[in-house]
N, C-alpha and C positions, 0 to 999 in steps of 0.2 A: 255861691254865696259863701260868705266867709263863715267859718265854723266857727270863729271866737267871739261871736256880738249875739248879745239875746237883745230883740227887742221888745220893748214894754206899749201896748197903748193906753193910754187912761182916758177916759171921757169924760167924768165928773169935771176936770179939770185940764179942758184938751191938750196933750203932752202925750209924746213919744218917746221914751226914755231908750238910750241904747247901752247896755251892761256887759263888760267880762263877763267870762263865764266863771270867773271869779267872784264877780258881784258888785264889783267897781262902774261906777257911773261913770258913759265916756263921755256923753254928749245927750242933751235933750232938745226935742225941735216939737215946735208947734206953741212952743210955752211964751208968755207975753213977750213981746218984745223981736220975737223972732218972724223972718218972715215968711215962716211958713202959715198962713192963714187959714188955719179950716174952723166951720160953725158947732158943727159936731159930728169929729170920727165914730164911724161906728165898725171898720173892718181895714186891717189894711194887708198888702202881701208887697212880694220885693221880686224884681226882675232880676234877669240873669245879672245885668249892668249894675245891682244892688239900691235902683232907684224903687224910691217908696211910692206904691200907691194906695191912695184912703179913698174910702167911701166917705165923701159928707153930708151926714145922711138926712140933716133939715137943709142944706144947701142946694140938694137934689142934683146932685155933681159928684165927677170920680178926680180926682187931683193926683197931678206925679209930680213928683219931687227928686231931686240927687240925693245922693245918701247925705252930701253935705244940710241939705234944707234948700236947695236951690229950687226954685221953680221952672217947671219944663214945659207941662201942659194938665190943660183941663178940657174932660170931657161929660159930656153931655149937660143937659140945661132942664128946668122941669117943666115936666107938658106929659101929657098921655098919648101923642106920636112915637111913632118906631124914633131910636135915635133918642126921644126925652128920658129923662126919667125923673121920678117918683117915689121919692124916699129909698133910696141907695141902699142897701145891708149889705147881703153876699157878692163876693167878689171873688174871682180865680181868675190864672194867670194860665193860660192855655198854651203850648208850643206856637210857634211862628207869629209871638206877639199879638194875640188874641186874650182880650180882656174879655170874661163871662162876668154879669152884673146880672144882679137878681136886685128887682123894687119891690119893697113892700105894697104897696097899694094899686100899684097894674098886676101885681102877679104875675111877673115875669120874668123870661130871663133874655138877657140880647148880648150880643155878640158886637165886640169893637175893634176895630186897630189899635194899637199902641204905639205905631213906626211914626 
């Protein structure tokens, strides 16, 4: 990951800000207009490849994005089945492209691909 970009999540106002470490706004994604579309972030982390992934977490889906805002892939759908999930929060990014996803309301935590 590059060591010169902080990024910001907001949720009141779904936006992802990304900043110098300076403090300079470089870029913001998720904000109207853009196409990154989520309902409401509630966690996100960044792959080796520097692609963003969000919990969205009334959407009941995990979303990856390019550092651009581009859209790559979405996983899972909501359902109380292995595979659904259920109000999305925690997320980690596990070696050999393994997504760990913790749902509020199954209480659980599962294990994804991300290739």
């Amino acid at each position: 990951l590059t060591a010169d970009e902080v990024y910001v999540l907001c949720d009141d106002n779904p936006c992802l800000h990304v900043f110098s470490h300076a403090g300079e706004r470089l870029r913001s994604l998720l904000s109207s207009g853009h196409q990154m579309q989520v309902t409401n972030p509630y966690f996100f982390c960044l792959d080796a490849a520097e692609n963003i992934i969000i919990s969205d977490f009334l959407a009941d889906r995990i979303q990856i994005f390019s550092k651009e805002g581009n859209f790559i892939q979405t996983i899972g759908e909501e359902g109380q089945q292995p595979g659904m999930l259920c109000l999305p929060k925690g997320i980690a990014l596990m070696e050999q492209l393994s997504l760990v996803v913790v749902s509020q309301n199954k209480n659980s935590l599962q294990i994804f691909s991300c290739q």
